[in-house]
ChimeraX commands (.cxc) that place a marker at each C-alpha (Angstrom):
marker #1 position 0.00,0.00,0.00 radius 0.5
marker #1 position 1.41,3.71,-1.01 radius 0.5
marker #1 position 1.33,6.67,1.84 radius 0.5
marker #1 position -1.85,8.10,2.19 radius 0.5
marker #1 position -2.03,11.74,3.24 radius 0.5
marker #1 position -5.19,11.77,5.65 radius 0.5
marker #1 position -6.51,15.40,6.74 radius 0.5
marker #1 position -9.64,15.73,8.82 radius 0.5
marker #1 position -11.57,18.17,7.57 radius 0.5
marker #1 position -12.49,19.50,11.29 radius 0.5
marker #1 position -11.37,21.80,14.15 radius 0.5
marker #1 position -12.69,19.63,16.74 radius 0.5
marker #1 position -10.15,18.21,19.67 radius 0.5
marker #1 position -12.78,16.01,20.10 radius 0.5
marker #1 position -12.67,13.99,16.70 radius 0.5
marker #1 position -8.67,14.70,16.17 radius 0.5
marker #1 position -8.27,12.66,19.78 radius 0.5
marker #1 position -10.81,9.94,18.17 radius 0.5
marker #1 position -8.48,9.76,15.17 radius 0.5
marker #1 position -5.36,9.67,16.66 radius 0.5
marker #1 position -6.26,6.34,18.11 radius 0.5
marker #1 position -6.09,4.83,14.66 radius 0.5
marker #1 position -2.15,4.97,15.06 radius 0.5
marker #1 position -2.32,7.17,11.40 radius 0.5
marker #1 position -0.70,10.08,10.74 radius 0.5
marker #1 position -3.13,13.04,9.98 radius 0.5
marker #1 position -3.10,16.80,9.59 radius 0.5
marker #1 position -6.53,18.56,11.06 radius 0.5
marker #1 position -7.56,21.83,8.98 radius 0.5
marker #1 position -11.36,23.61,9.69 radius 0.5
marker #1 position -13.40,24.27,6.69 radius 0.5
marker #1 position -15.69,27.04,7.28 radius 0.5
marker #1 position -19.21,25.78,6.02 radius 0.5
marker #1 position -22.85,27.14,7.19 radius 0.5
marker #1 position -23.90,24.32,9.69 radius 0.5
marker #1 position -27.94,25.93,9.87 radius 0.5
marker #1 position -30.21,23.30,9.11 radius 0.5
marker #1 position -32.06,23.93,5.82 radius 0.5
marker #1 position -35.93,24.15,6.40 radius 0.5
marker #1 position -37.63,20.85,6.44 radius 0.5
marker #1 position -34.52,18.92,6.46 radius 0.5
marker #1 position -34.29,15.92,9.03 radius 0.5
marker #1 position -31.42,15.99,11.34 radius 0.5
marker #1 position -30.28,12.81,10.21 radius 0.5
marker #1 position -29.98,14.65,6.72 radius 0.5
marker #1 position -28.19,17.95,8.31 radius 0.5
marker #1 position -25.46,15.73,9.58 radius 0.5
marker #1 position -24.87,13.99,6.49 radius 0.5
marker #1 position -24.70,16.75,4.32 radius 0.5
marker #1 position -22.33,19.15,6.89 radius 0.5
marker #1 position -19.81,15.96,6.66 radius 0.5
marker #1 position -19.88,15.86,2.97 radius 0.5
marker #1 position -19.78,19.41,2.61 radius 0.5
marker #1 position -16.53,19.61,5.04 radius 0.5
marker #1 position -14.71,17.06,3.15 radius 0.5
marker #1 position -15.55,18.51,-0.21 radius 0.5
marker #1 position -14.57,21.78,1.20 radius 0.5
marker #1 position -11.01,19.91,2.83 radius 0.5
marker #1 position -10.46,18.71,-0.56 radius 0.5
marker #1 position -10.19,22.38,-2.32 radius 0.5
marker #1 position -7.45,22.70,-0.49 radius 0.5
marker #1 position -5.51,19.16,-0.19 radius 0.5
marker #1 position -6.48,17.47,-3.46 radius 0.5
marker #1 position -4.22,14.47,-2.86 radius 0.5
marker #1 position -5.27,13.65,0.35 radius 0.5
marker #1 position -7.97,11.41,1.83 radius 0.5
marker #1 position -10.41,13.42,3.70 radius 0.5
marker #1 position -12.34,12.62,6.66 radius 0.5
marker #1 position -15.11,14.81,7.05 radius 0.5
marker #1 position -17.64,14.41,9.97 radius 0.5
marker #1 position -20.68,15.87,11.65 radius 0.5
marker #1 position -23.34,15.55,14.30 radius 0.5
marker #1 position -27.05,16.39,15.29 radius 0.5
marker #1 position -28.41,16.14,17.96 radius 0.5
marker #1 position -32.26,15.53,17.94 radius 0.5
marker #1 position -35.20,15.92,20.19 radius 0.5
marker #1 position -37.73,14.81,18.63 radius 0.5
marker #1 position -36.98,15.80,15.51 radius 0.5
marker #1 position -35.66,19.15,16.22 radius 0.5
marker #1 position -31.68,19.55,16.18 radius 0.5
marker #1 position -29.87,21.08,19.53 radius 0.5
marker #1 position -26.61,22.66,18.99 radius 0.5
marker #1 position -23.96,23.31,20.96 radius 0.5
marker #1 position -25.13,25.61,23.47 radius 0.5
marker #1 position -22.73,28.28,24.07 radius 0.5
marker #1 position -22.88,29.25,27.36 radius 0.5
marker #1 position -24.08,28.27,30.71 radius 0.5
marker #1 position -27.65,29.20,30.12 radius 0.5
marker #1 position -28.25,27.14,26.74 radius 0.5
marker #1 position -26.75,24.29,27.97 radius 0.5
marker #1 position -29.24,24.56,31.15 radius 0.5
marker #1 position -32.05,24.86,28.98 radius 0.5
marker #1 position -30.84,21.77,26.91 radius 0.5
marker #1 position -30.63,19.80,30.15 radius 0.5
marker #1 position -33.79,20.22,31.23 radius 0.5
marker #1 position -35.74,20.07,27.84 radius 0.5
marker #1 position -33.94,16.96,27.27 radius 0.5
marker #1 position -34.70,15.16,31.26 radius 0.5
marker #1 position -36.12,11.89,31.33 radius 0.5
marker #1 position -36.44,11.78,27.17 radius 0.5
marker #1 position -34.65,10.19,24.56 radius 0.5
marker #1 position -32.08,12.24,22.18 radius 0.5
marker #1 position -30.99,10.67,18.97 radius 0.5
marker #1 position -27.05,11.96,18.31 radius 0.5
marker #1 position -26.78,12.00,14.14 radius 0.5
marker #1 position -23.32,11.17,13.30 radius 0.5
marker #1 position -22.51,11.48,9.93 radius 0.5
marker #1 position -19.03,10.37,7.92 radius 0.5
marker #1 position -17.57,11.02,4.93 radius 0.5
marker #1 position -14.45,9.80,3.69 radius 0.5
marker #1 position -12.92,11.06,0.11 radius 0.5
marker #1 position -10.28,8.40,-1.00 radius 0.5
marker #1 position -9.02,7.98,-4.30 radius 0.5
marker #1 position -11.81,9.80,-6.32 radius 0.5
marker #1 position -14.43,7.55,-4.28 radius 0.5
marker #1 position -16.75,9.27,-2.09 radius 0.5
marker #1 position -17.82,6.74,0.73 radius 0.5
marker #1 position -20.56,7.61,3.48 radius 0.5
marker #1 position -22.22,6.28,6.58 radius 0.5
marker #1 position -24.71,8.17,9.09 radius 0.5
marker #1 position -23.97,6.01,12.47 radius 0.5
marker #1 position -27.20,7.43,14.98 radius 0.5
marker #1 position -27.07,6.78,18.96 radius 0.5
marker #1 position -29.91,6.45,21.00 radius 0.5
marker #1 position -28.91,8.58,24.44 radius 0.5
marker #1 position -32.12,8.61,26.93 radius 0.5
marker #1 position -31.22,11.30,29.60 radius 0.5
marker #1 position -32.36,10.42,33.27 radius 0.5
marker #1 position -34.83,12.62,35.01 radius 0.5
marker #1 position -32.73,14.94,35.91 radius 0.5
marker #1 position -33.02,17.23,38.75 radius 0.5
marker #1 position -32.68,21.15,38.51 radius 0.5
marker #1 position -29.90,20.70,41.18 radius 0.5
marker #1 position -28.09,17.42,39.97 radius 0.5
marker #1 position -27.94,20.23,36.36 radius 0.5
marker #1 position -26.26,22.83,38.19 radius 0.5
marker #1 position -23.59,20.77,40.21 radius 0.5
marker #1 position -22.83,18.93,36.50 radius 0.5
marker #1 position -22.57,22.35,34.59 radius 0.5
marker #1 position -20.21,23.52,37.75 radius 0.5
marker #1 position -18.09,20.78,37.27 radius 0.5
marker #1 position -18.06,19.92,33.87 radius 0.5
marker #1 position -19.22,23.45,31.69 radius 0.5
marker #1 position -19.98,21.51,28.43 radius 0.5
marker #1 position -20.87,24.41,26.43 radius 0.5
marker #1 position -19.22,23.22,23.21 radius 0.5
marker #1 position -21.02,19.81,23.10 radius 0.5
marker #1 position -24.85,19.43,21.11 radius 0.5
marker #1 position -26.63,17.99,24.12 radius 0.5
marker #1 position -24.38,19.96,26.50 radius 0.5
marker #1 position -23.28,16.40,28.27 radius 0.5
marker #1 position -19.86,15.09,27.11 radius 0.5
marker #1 position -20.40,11.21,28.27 radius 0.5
marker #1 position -16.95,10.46,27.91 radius 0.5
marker #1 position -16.34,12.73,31.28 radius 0.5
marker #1 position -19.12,13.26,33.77 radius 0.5
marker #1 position -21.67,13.51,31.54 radius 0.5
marker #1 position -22.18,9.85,31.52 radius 0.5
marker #1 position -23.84,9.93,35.05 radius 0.5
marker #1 position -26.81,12.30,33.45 radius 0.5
marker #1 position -27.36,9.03,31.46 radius 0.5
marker #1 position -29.95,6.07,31.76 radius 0.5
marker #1 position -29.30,4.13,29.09 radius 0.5
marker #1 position -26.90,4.17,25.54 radius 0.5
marker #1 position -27.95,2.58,22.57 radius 0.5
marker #1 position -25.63,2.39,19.14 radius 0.5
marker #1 position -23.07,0.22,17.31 radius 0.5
marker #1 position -20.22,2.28,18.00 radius 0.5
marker #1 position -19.59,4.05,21.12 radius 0.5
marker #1 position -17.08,6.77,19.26 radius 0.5
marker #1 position -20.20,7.95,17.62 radius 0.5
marker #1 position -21.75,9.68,20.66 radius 0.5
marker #1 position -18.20,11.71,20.79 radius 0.5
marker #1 position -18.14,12.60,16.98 radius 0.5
marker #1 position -16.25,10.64,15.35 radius 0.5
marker #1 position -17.63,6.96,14.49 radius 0.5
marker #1 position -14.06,4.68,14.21 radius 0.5
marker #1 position -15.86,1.52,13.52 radius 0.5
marker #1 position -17.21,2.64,10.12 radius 0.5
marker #1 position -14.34,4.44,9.85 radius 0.5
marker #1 position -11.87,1.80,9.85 radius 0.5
marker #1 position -13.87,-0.12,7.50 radius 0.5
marker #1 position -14.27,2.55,4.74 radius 0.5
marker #1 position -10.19,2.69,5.24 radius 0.5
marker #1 position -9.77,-0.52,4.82 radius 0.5
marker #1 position -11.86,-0.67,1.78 radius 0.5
marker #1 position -10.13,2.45,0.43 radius 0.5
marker #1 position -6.59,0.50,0.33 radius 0.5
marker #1 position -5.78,1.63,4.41 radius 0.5
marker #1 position -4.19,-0.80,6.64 radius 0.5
marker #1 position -5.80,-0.33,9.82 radius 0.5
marker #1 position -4.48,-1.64,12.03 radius 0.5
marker link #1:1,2 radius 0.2
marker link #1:2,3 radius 0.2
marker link #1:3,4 radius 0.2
marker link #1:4,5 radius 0.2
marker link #1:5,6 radius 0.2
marker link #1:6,7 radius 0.2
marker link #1:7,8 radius 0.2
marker link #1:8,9 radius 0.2
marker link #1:9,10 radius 0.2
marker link #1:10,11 radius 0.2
marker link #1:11,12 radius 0.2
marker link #1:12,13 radius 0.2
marker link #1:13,14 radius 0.2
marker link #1:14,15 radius 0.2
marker link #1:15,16 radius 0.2
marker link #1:16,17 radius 0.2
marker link #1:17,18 radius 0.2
marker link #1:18,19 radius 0.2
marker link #1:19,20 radius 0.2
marker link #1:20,21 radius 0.2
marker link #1:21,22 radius 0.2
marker link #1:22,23 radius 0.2
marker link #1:23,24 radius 0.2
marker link #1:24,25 radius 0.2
marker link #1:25,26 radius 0.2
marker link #1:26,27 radius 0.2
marker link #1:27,28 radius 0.2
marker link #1:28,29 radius 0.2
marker link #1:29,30 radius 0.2
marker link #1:30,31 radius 0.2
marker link #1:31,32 radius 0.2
marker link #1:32,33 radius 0.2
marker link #1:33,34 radius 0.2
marker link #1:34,35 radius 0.2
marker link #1:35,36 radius 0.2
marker link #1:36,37 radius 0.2
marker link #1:37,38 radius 0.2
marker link #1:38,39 radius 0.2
marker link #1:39,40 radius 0.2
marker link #1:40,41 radius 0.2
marker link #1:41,42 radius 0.2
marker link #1:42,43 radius 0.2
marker link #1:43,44 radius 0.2
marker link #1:44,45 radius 0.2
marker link #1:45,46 radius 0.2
marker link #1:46,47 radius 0.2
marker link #1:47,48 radius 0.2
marker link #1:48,49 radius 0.2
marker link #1:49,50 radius 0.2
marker link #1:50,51 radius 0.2
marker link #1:51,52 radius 0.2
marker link #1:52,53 radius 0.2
marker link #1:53,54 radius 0.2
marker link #1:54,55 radius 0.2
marker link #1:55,56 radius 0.2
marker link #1:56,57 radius 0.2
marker link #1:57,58 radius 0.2
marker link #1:58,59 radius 0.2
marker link #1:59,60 radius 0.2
marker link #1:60,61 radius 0.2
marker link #1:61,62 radius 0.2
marker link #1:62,63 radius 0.2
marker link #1:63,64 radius 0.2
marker link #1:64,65 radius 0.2
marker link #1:65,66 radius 0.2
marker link #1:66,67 radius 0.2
marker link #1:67,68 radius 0.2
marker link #1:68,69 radius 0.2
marker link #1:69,70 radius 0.2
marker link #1:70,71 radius 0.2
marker link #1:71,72 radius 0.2
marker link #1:72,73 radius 0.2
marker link #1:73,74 radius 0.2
marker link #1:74,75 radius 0.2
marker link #1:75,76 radius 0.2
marker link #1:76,77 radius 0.2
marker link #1:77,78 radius 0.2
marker link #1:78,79 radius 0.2
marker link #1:79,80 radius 0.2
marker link #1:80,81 radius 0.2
marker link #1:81,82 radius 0.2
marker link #1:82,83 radius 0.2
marker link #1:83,84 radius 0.2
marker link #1:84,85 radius 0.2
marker link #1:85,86 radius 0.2
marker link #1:86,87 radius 0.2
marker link #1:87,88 radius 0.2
marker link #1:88,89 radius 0.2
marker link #1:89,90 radius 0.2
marker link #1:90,91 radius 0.2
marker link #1:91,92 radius 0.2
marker link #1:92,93 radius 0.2
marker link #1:93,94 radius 0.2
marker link #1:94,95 radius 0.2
marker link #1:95,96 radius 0.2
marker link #1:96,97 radius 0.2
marker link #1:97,98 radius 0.2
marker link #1:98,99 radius 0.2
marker link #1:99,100 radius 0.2
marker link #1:100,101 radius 0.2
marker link #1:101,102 radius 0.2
marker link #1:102,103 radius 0.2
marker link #1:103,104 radius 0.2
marker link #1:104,105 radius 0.2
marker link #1:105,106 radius 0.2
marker link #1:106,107 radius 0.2
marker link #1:107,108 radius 0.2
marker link #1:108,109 radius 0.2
marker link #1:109,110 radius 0.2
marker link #1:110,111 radius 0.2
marker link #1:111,112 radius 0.2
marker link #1:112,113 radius 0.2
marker link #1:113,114 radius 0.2
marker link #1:114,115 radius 0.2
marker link #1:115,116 radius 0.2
marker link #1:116,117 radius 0.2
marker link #1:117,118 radius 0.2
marker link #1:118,119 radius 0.2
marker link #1:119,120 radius 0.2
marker link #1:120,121 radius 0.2
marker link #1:121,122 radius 0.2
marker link #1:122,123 radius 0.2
marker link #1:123,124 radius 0.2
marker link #1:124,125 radius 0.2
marker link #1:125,126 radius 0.2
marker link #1:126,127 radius 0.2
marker link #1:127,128 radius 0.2
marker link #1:128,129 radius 0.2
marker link #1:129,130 radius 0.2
marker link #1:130,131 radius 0.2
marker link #1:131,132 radius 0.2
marker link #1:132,133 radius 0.2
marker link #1:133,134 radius 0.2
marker link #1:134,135 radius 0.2
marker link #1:135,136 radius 0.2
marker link #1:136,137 radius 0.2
marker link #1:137,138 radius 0.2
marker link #1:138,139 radius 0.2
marker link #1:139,140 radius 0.2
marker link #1:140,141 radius 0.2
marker link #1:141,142 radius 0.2
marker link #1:142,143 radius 0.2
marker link #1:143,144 radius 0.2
marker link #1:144,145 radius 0.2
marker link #1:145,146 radius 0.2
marker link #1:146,147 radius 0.2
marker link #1:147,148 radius 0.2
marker link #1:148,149 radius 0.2
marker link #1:149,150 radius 0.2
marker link #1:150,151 radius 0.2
marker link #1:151,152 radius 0.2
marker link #1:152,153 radius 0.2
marker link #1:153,154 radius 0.2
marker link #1:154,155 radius 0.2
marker link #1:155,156 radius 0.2
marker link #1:156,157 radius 0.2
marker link #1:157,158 radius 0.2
marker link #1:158,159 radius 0.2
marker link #1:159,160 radius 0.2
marker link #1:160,161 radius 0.2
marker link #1:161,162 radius 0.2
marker link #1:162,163 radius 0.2
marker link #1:163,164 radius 0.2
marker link #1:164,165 radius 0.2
marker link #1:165,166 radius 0.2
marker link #1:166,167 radius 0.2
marker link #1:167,168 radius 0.2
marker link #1:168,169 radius 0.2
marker link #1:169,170 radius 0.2
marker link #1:170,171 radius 0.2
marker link #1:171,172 radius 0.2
marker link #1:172,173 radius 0.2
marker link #1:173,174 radius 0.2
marker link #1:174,175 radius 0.2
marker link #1:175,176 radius 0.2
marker link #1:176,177 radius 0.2
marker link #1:177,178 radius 0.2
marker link #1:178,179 radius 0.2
marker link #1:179,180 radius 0.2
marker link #1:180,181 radius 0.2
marker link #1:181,182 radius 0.2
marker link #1:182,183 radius 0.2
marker link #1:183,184 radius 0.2
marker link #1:184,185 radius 0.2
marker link #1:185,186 radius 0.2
marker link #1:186,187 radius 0.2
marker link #1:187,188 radius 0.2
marker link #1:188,189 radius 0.2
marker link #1:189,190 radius 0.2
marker link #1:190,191 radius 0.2
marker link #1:191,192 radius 0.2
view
C-alpha cells in the first residue's frame, strides 16, 4: 500500500483525539461551512450533508489527500440542539432533554481515491430525570458548552445518562471509528 495523506476536515479536539487512536498520521484543517439546518430537512440529513460538505470543502485545499469529514445532530424529537454556548443554553438543553430520549446523528464522509464513501452512524442517548440541582452541580463541574446535548459522556456527563444505545460508542463523541476503519480498509488503508 502507497502513503496516504489523511486530513480531517475539522477543528474539533474532540474527533482529532478519536483519530489519533487509529495509530495514522493526519493533519486537522477547519473548513468554514454554514452548519444551519435547511428548512424541512431531518437531522439525520443535516449531519450527512455538513460531513460531505466539510470534506468537499477539505479537498479544495488538499487534493491528494484522503479526507475525513464528519458531523453531528443532535435531535429531540426531531428538532436539532446545537452546541449551546454558554451556561444558560446548555441549562435549557438539560432540562428540555430530562427523562427523554435524544438521537445523536453522526454522519461520515471519507474522500479516498476519487471515491466518495458515506455512513450516518445514529445513537440512541435517553437522559435520566434529571433534577434542577443534579444540572447545576454537572454544569459547575463539567461546563460543556461546546457539546450538542451539552453532556460530554466520555467525562461526567455519563452519570446524566440512563441508558446508551448504538453500534459504535465513538459515535456519541463525533467521530464513528468503527465505520471508519472499514471505509479505510476498503479504500486501500491498513488499519491496524
Amino acid at each position: 500500500m502507497k502513503d496516504i495523506f489523511l486530513v480531517l476536515a475539522s477543528g474539533s479536539r474532540y474527533r482529532a483525539e478519536l483519530l489519533a487512536r487509529l495509530g495514522l498520521p493526519f493533519e486537522t484543517w477547519a473548513p468554514d461551512v454554514e452548519e444551519s439546518p435547511r428548512p424541512g430537512e431531518s437531522c439525520g440529513d443535516t449531519a450527512r450533508r455538513l460531513a460531505r460538505a466539510k470534506a468537499e470543502a477539505a479537498r479544495t485545499r488538499f487534493p491528494d489527500a484522503w479526507i475525513i469529514g464528519s458531523d453531528q445532530v443532535a435531535d429531540l424529537d426531531g428538532h436539532p440542539l446545537g452546541k449551546p454556548g454558554h451556561r444558560e443554553g446548555a441549562r435549557s438543553q438539560l432540562r428540555a432533554m430530562r427523562g427523554r430520549t435524544v438521537i445523536f446523528h453522526t454522519a461520515l464522509c471519507l474522500l479516498a481515491g476519487g471515491e466518495a464513501r458515506e455512513a450516518l452512524v445514529p445513537t440512541q442517548v435517553v437522559f435520566r430525570d434529571l433534577a434542577d440541582d443534579e444540572i447545576e452541580r454537572y454544569l459547575e463541574r463539567e461546563p460543556a458548552f461546546d457539546c450538542a446535548g451539552s453532556a460530554k459522556s466520555e467525562g461526567l456527563g455519563i452519570t446524566l445518562l440512563e441508558r446508551i444505545t448504538g453500534d459504535d460508542p465513538t459515535a456519541l463523541v463525533g467521530l464513528p471509528l468503527v465505520a471508519l476503519s472499514a471505509m479505510l480498509r476498503e479504500a486501500g488503508a491498513r488499519v491496524p
